[in-house]
C-alpha positions in Angstrom: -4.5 51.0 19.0 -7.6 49.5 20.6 -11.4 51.6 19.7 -13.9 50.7 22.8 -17.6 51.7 22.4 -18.2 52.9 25.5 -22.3 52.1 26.7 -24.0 52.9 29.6 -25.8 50.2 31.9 -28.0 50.9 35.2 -26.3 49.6 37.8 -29.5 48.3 39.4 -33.0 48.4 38.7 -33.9 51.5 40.3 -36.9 53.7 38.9 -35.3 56.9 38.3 -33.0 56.8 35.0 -31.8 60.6 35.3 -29.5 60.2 38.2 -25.9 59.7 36.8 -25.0 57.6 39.5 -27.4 54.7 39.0 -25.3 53.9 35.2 -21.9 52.1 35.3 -19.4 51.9 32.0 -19.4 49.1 29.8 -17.0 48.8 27.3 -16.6 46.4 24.5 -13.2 45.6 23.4 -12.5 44.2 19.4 -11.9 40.2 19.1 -8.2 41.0 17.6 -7.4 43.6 20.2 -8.0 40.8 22.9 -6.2 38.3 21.2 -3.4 40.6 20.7 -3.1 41.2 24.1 -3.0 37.6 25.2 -0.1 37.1 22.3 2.1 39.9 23.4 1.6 38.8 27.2 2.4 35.5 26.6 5.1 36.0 24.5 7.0 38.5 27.5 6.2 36.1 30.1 7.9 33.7 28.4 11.0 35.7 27.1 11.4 36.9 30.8 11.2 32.9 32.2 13.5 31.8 29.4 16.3 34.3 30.5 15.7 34.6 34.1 14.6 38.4 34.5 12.1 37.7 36.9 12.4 38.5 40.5 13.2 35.0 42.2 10.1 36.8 45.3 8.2 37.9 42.3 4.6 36.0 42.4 2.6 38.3 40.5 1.3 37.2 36.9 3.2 34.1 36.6 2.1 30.6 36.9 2.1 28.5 39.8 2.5 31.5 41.6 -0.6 32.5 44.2 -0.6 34.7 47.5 -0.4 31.5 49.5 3.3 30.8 47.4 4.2 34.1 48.7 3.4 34.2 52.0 4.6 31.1 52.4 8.4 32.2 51.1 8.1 35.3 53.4 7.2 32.9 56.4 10.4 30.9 55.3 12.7 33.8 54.9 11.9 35.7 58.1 
C-alpha cells in the first residue's frame, strides 16, 4: 500500500529540456511506508535468526555479514 509521487529531475544541466533522456525519476516515499518497511524487515530477520532458517553460506542482508565474510568461507571450503 505505498502512493509515490513520481517527479522528474534533469539529470545534468544540459540546455535542452525537451529531450526525454536528460530527466531521471524521483520518487518520494511516505514517512510511515518507510518505517513500515524497516519494522516488517527487522522483525523477519530476526524471526529467521531466532529459529535458524537462514542458510549457514547465506551473507546477504544480515549483519556482520560482508563479501569479504563470504569469500573468505568459500576460500576455506574449497
Amino acid at each position: 500500500m505505498k502512493a509515490v509521487f513520481v517527479k522528474l529531475l534533469i539529470k545534468n544541466h544540459t540546455p535542452d529540456c525537451n529531450i526525454i533522456n536528460n530527466y531521471r525519476p524521483f520518487s518520494n516515499l511516505t514517512f510511515v511506508s518507510k518505517v513500515s518497511e524497516k519494522a516488517v524487515a527487522f522483525h523477519l530477520n530476526k524471526y529467521l535468526i531466532n529459529n535458524n532458517l537462514n542458510e549457514s553460506l547465506q551473507s546477504a542482508y544480515r549483519s556482520y555479514h560482508s563479501t569479504e565474510t563470504a569469500l573468505v568461507r568459500v576460500k576455506i571450503i574449497l
